[in-house]
C-alpha positions in Angstrom: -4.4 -18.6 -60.2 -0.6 -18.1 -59.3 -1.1 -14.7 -60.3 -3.8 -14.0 -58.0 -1.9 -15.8 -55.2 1.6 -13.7 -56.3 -0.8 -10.2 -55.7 -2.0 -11.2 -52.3 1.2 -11.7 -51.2 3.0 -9.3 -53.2 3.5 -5.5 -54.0 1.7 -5.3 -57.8 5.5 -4.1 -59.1 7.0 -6.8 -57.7 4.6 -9.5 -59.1 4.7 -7.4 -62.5 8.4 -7.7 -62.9 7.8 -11.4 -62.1 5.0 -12.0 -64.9 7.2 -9.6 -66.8 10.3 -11.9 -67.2 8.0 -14.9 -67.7 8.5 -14.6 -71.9 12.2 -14.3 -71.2 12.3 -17.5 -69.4 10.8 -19.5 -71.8 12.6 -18.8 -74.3 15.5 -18.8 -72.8 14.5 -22.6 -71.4 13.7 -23.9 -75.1 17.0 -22.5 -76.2 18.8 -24.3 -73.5 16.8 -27.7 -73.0 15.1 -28.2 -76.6 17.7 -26.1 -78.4 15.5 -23.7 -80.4 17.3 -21.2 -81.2 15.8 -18.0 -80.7 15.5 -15.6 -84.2 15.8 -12.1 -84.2 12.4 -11.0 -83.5 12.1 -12.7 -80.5 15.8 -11.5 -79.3 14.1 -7.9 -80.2 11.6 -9.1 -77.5 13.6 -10.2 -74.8 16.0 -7.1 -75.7 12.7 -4.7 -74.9 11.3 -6.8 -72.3 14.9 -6.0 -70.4 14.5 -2.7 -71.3 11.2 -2.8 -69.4 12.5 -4.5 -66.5 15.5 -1.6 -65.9 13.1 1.4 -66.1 10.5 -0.7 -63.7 13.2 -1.3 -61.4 14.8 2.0 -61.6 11.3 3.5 -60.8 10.5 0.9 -57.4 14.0 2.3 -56.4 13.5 5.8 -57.1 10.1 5.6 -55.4 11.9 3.9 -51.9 14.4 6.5 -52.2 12.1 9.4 -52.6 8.7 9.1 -50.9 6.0 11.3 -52.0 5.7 14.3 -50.5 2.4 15.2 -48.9 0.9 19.0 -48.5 -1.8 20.1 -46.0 -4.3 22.5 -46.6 -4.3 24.7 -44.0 -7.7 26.1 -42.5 -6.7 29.1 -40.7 -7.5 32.4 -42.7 -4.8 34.1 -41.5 -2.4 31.9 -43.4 
C-alpha cells in the first residue's frame, strides 16, 4: 500500500532508491535500538545495497544531465 501511494506520487527511481535502502534501515535500527549486532553477511548486504544506491543515483544524474537525444525521420526523398 505505501508503495503504491510512493509511485503515484513519485518518479519509479526515486521510490526505488527509497524501497531500496529499506533493508539498510532496519538493520541499522536493530543495531542501534535492540543492539543486534549485524554479522558479516548482512554488512556484505548493506555494503552491495550502497553499491546499488551510487550507480542508481549516478544514473538519475547522468540521465538529468544528458537527455536523450531524439532523431526524425525525414520524408522528403531528396534528403
Amino acid at each position: 500500500m505505501a508503495l503504491v501511494f510512493a509511485l503515484s506520487r513519485l518518479s519509479a527511481g526515486t521510490a526505488g532508491l527509497g524501497t531500496l535502502a529499506n533493508p539498510v534501515v532496519g538493520v541499522l535500527a536493530a543495531w542501534a535500538q535492540l543492539g543486534e549486532v549485524p554479522d558479516l553477511t548482512e554488512a556484505i548486504g548493506m555494503g552491495l545495497i550502497g553499491v546499488a544506491l551510487a550507480f542508481n543515483a549516478l544514473q538519475a544524474l547522468y540521465s538529468a544531465q544528458n537527455p536523450p537525444r531524439v532523431v526524425v525521420a525525414s520524408t522528403d526523398p531528396k534528403i
